[in-house]
N, C-alpha and C positions, 0 to 999 in steps of 0.2 A: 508546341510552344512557338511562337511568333519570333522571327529571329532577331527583329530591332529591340526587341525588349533584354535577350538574355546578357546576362554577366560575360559579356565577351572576351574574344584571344587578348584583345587591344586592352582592355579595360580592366581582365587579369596583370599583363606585362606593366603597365602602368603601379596597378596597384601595389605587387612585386616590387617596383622599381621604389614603391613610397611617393611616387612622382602623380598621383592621381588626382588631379587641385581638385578637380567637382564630379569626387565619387559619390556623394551623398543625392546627388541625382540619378545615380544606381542603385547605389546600397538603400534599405529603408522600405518605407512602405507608400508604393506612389498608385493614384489614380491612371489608367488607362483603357484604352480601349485597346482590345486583340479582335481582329474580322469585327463580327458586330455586338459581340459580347462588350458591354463597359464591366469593368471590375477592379482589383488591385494589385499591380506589381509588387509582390515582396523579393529583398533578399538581404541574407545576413555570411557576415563573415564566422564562421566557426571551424577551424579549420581538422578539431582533433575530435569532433562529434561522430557518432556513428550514423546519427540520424537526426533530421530537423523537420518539426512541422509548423504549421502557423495556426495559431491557436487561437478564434475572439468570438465577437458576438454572432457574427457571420455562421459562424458553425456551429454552434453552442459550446461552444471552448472543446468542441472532440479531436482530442490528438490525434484521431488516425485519418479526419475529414482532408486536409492538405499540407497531403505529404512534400516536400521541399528536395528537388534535385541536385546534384552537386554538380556544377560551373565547371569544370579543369580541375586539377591539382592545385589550386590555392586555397581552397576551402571553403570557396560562396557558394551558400544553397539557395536556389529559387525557386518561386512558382507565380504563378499566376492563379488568382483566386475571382474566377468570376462573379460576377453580386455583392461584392462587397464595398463596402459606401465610405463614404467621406464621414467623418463623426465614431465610426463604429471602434469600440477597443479592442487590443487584441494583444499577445503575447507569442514569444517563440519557444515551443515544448522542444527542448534537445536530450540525447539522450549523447550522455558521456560515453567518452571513452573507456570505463570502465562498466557500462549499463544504466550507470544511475540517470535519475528522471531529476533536469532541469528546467527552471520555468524562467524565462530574462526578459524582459522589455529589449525595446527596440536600440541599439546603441545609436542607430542614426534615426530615431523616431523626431519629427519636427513638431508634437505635442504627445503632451502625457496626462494622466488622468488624476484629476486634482486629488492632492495627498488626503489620507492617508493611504486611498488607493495607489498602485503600482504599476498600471497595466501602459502600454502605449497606445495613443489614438492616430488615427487614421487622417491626413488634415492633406489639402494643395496647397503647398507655397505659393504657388508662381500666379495665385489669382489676387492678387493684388495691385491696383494701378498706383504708382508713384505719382509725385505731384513737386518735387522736391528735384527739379531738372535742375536748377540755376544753381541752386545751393551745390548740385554735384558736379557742375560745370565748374566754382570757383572756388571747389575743396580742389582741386586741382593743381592750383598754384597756390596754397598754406605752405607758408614754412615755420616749423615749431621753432627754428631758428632766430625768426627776424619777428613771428609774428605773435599778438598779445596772447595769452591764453590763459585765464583767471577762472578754475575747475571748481565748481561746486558737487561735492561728492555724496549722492544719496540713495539712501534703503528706501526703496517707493514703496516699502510695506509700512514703514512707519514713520515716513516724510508726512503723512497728511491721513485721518482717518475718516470711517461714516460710523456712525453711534453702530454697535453692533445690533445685528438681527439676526433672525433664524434661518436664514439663507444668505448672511457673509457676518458670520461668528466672529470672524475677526476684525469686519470694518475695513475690508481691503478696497481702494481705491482701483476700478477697469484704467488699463493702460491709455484707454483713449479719456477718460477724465480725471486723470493725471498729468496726460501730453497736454491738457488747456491751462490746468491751474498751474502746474509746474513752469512752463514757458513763460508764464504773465509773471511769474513772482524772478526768475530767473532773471529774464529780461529786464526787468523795473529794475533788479538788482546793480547788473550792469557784468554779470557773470559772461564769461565765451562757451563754454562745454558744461555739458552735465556730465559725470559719472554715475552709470549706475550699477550699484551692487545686488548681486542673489538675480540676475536674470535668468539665467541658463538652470532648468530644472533640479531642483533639491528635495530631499526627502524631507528634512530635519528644518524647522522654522530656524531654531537657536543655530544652526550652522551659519547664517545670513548668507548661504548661498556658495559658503568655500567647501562645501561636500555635494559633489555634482552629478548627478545618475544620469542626467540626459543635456548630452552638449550641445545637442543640434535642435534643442526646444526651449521656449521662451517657456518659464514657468506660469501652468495653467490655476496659479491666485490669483492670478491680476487677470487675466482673459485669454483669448486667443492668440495662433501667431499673426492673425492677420492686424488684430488687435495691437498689438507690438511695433507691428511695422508703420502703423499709424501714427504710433506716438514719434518714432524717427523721425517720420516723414513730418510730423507738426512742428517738433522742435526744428527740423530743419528750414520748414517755411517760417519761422520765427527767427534764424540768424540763428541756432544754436547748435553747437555741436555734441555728439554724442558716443561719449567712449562706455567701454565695458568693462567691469574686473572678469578675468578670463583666468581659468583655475588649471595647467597643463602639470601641475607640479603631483597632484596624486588626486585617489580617490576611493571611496568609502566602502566599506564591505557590505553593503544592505544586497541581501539574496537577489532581487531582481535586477542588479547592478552589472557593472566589467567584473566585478570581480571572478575570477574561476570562472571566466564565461561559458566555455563548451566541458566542463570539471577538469581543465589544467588552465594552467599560467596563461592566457592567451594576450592580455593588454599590460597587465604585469610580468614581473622579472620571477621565476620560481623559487629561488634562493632568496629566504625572506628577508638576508642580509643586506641585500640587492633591493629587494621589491614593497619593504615595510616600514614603514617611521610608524618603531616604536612608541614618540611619544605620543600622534596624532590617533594613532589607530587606524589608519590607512594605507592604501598600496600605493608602488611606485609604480610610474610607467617604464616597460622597457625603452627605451628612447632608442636604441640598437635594433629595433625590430621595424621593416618598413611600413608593413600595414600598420604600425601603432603609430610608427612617424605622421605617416598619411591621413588615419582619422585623425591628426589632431592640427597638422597645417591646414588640412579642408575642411574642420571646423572653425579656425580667425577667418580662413578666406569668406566661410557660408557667412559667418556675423557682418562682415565689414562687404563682401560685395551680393550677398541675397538681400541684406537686412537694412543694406546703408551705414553701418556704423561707420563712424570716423576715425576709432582708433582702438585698443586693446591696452587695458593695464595689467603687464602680466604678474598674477601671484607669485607671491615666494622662491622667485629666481633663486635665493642664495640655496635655497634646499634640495633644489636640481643641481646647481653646480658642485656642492661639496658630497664625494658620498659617503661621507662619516656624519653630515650635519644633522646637530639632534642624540648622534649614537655614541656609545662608549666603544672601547676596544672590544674586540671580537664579535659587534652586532654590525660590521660593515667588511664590503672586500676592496681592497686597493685595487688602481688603472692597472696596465700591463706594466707602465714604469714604476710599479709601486706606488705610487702616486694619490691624493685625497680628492682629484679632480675626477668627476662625470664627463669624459671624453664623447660621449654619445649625446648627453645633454649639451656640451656645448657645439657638437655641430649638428645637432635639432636647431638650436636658435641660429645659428647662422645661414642654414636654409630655410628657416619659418621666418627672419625679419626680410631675410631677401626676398624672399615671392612675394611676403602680402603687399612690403613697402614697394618693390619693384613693379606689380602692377597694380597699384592704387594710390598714385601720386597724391600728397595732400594726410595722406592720413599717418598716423602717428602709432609705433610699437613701445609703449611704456613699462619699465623696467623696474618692479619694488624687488628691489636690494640693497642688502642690509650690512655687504662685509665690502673690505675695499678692493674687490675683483680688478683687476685691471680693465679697461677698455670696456664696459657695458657699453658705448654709444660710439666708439670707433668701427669703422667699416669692417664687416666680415672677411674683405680681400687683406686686410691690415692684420688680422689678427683680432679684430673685435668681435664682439658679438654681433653686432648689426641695429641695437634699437637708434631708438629715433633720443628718447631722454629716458631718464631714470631717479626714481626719488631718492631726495635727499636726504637719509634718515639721521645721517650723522650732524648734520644742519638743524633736524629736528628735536634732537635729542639737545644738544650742547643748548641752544633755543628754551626750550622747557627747562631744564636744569635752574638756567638763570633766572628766567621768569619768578618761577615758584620762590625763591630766594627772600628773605628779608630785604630791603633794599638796606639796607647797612651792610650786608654781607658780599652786595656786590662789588663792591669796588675790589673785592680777595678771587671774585670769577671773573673780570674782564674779559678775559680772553675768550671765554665760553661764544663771544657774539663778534669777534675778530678771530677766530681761527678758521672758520670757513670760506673766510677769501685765500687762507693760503691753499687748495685745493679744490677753486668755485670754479676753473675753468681746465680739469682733466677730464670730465664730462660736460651731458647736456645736462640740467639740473630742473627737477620742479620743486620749489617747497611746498613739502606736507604738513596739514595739520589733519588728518585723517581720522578715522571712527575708530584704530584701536587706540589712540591716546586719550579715547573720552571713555571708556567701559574699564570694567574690573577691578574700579574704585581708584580706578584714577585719575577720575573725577573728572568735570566738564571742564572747559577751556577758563569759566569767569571763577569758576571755584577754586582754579590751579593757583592764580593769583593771592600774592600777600594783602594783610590788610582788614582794614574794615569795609561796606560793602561799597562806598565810595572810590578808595581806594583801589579797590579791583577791578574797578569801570576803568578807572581811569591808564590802571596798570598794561589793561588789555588794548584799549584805544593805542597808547606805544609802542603795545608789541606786534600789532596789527600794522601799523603803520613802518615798523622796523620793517617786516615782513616783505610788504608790497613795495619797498623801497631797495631790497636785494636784489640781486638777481639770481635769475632763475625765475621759470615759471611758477603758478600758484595755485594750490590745492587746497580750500577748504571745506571739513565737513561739516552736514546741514545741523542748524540749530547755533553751530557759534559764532554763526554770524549777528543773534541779536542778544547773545548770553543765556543760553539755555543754563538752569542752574544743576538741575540732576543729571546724572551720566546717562549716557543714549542706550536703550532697551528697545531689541525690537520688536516688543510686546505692544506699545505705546506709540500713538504718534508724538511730534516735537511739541513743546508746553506752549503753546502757540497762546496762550492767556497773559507769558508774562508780557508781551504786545500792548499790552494794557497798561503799563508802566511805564510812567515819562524815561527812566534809563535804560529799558532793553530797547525801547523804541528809538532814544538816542543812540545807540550803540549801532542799532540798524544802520541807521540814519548815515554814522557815520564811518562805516564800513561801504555801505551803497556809495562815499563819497569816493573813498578811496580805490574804489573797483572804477569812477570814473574816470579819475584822475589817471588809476595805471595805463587806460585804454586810449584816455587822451595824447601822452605824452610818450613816445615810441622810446625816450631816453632809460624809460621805462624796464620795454621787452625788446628792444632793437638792437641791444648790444650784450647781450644775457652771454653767448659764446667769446667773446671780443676783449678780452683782460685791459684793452684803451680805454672800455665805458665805463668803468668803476676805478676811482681814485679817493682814498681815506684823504681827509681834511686832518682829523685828529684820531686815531685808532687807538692814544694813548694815555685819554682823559680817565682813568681808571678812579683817582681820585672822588670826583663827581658824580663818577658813569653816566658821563655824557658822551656821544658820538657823532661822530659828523661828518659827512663824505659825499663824494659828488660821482652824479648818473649822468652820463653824456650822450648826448643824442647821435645816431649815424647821421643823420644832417649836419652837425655842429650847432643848428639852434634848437633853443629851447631845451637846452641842459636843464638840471638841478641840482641844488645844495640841498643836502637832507639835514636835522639835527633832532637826536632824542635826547631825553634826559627822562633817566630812568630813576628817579630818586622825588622823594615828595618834600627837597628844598627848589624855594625857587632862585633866580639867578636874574635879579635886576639891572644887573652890569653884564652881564654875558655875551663875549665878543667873541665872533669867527673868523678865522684866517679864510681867507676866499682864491680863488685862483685869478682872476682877472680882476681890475681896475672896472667895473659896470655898475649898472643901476641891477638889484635884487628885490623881485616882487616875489610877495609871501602871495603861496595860491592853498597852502592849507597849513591850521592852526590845528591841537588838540582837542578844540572844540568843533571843528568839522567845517568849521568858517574859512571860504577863500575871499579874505577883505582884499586884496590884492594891493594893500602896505607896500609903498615902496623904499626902500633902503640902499644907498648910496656909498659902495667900497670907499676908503678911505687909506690914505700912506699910513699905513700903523701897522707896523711888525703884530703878527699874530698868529701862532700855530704854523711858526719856520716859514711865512710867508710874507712876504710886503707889505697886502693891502688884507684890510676887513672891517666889518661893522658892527655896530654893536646893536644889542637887540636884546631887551626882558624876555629869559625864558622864565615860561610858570613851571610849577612844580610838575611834574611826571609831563611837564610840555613837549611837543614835537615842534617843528616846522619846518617847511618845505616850500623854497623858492626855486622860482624860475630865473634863469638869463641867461 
């Protein structure tokens, strides 16, 4: 065997160490040439197998054709299989430590063999030319801090469909004609980032992608990996960026999976107290184990530096953090202090946000978590975890509650839309309106709303505008932006018929305004950390439920006064306390209009302050001036 190919001393001690960022350029199954044979470098970690061979089409699946030698004491077996091609499937026959006869797909396979099949395919990453130089020259200097960032979060299985046929049963849209329509509708939008969900191989459609068998393959519905990297690289030459939901929290028992990989505990904990949420039906990762650490930092690194991606939304932090979460007494074990905290999990994420954010200036480690953990976005030298922001669920939730509300009932919730400034700046924040607040009958965004169907247009236009008027960055998912009226199924593409209707079209319409407005006016997203850019006008209009409060610019110009009114009386006389004696131009009304009205502070005590104007709010009216 050719010595630049084998599982080396360096590449053991590394691995060992957990410290191996681009093992998956070891591990897996790579094309090469030995002397003048071309063929395929396989090797996989198994550390408790007696024996491993590689098994595909190459041989005719005969487990005894290439046998797999063992690397050192860490437990990588390799070979080299001459003749074996690029396209071809194949599997790893192991045999347990106990005898038994194992069959596993590739855990570092960079394509797999479209479901319901199992097997791993044979693919070259590295034959792909990028074309997305500039875009990665000035992700460089992003800061999620200072800079805009308005997410539209989507299932590209069922963002956009083709009629089904006999050879795409499902109407799946190729990655590379998705990267065209997608950009065009993103862009027109006035959207910064896609999110996209269910990329990284999955068995189960209905999972959407959060039960993961293959971490280091782009799932083969949509196309190839090369395929894949095309659609990055489009969206990237279109000004768009592109993050990932990223699943490190657990994973599925399906036979050709991690699970029992070589027939023990190998990427799991063995102690199912430890290694199983009960309620999901899946494993945990040992997060104490370095080769487990290791495949799964050299997984964000493969996505964000093989693939381009610009950032990582990581799943269900709080489920790694807590290790009771989900479990009753006696289905969990305490830390060494006793304790309900994953101490392994939490210095996983402080060496996983340090490497990938420390060498990939510009891109962003995104935090969904759901309990009030301390320090999700404070530096890992501090005591934090290390992300970059983290979603706001508590924002989200208080947010919905109200919405949904009779408006007569709100004036008894106020608070529900003013208690998130008292805790808007212990992290970095993005608001969610994400894909599980529209499934499981709990209904679409324009359905949530009170009312008649008026009413709920109008309801939403306010809450959308409250929204993008907070701070904290901005998450919406695909479909409620033009009021998709069914809950998102990812059977189905988005109702893209109701387009056809002068109010979803207005809704569009006026959503598309308010994504320009956010990007125009940095008052916006330039002060989201900075507790000086946000000052309530009146936080105490409960009454009315009306609110009003002012976004200030890191320049000092071209602030804003925001004002909603969340009730279907109107307010012909309605006067605002203002902070300064200036001229106030309205750049957007409820109806999506920037007449740009101008209004003239006035000596009149109003809302504990000096000066203000007066101004006809309509019913469920916004408005939003500049000065």
């Amino acid at each position: 065997m050719g010595e630049k190919l084998q599982f080396t001393e360096l590449d053991q001690y590394l691995f060992g160490q957990g410290t191996h960022y681009d093992v998956y350029r070891k591990l897996g199954a790579h094309p090469v040439k030995q002397g003048k044979k071309e063929g395929v470098y396989f090797a996989v970690w198994a550390p408790n197998a007696q024996a491993v061979s590689v098994i595909g089409e190459f041989n005719d699946w005969n487990e005894q054709a290439a046998p797999m030698k063992k690397a050192g004491p860490i437990g990588v077996f390799e070979t080299f299989v001459p003749g074996a091609k690029i396209g071809q499937l194949y599997k790893f026959f192991i045999v347990g430590m106990n005898g038994e006869h194992i069959y596993k797909a590739d855990p570092y396979a960079n394509e797999a063999e479209l479901r319901p099949g199992t097997a791993s395919r044979i693919t070259d990453i590295g034959d792909y030319k990028w074309k997305d130089t500039t875009w990665m020259k000035n992700r460089q200097k992003f800061d999620e801090t200072k800079d805009a960032m308005a997410i539209y979060e989507v299932h590209p299985g069922s963002w956009m469909k083709h009629p089904a046929t006999e050879e795409n049963e499902k109407g799946f849209f190729n990655y590379r004609e998705l990267a065209v329509k997608l950009a065009q509708y993103v862009k027109d939008m006035g959207y910064t980032h896609v999110e996209l969900m269910g990329i990284a191989e999955h068995p189960f459609d209905g999972s959407w992608g959060y039960q993961v068998t293959g971490y280091y393959a782009p799932t083969s519905r949509y196309g190839t990996p090369q395929d894949f990297k095309y659609l990055v690289d489009y969206l990237h030459r279109q000004k768009i960026g592109v993050i990932l939901d990223w699943v490190p929290a657990h994973f599925p028992k399906d036979a050709h999976g991690l699970a029992n990989f070589d027939g023990t505990a190998v990427y799991e904990h063995a102690d199912p107290r430890q290694g199983e949420h009960p309620d999901w039906g899946t494993k945990i990762y040992n997060y104490g184990r370095p080769e487990v650490k290791n495949f799964l930092i050299a997984n964000a690194l493969f996505w964000i530096e093989e693939c381009h991606v610009d950032g990582l939304r990581v799943d269900a932090v709080a489920s790694m953090l807590y290790l009771d979460y989900g479990k009753n007494d006696g289905q969990w074990v305490a830390n060494k202090y006793g304790g309900n905290q994953n101490l392994e999990a939490i210095e996983f994420f402080k060496h996983l946000n340090t490497v990938v954010l420390g060498r990939n200036h510009g891109t962003v480690m995104i935090a969904e978590e759901s309990t009030a953990w301390p320090k999700v976005t404070g530096k890992a030298e501090d005591d934090g975890l290390g992300f970059s922001l983290k979603w706001n669920m508590g924002w989200m939730n208080d947010f919905l509650e109200y919405m949904k509300l009779d408006p007569y009932f709100r004036k008894f919730n106020h608070n529900k839309m003013t208690f998130s400034m008292t805790y808007a700046y212990s992290e970095k924040y993005v608001l969610v309106i994400s894909h599980d607040e529209v499934v499981h009958l709990k209904k679409s965004m324009l359905e949530k709303m009170p009312g008649e169907p008026d009413d709920k247009f109008k309801n939403l236009k306010a809450a959308y505008t409250f929204m993008f008027c907070h701070p904290g960055k901005k998450l919406l998912f695909m479909g409620q932006e033009f009021g998709q009226l069914r809950e998102w199924s990812e059977e189905r593409e988005l109702d893209w018929f109701l387009l056809g209707e002068e109010k979803h079209r207005d809704l569009k319409d006026f959503v598309q305004t308010l994504l320009k407005m956010y990007r125009k006016y940095p008052a916006l997203y330039g002060t989201d950390t900075d507790p000086s850019g946000f000052e309530w006008i009146n936080a105490d209009d409960g009454d009315r439920s009306i609110y009003s409060f002012v976004r200030k610019s890191p320049t000092k110009r071209n602030n804003l006064l925001v004002v909603c009114n969340f009730t279907p009386v109107e307010r012909p006389d309605y006067r605002v306390g203002v902070p300064k004696k200036k001229q106030y131009t309205l750049i957007l009304d409820e109806n999506g209009q920037t007449t740009k009205k101008v209004f003239k502070a006035e000596k009149q005590d109003c809302d504990n302050r000096p000066f203000s104007f007066a101004y006809p709010l309509p019913a469920y009216g916004v408005a939003v001036f500049q000065y």
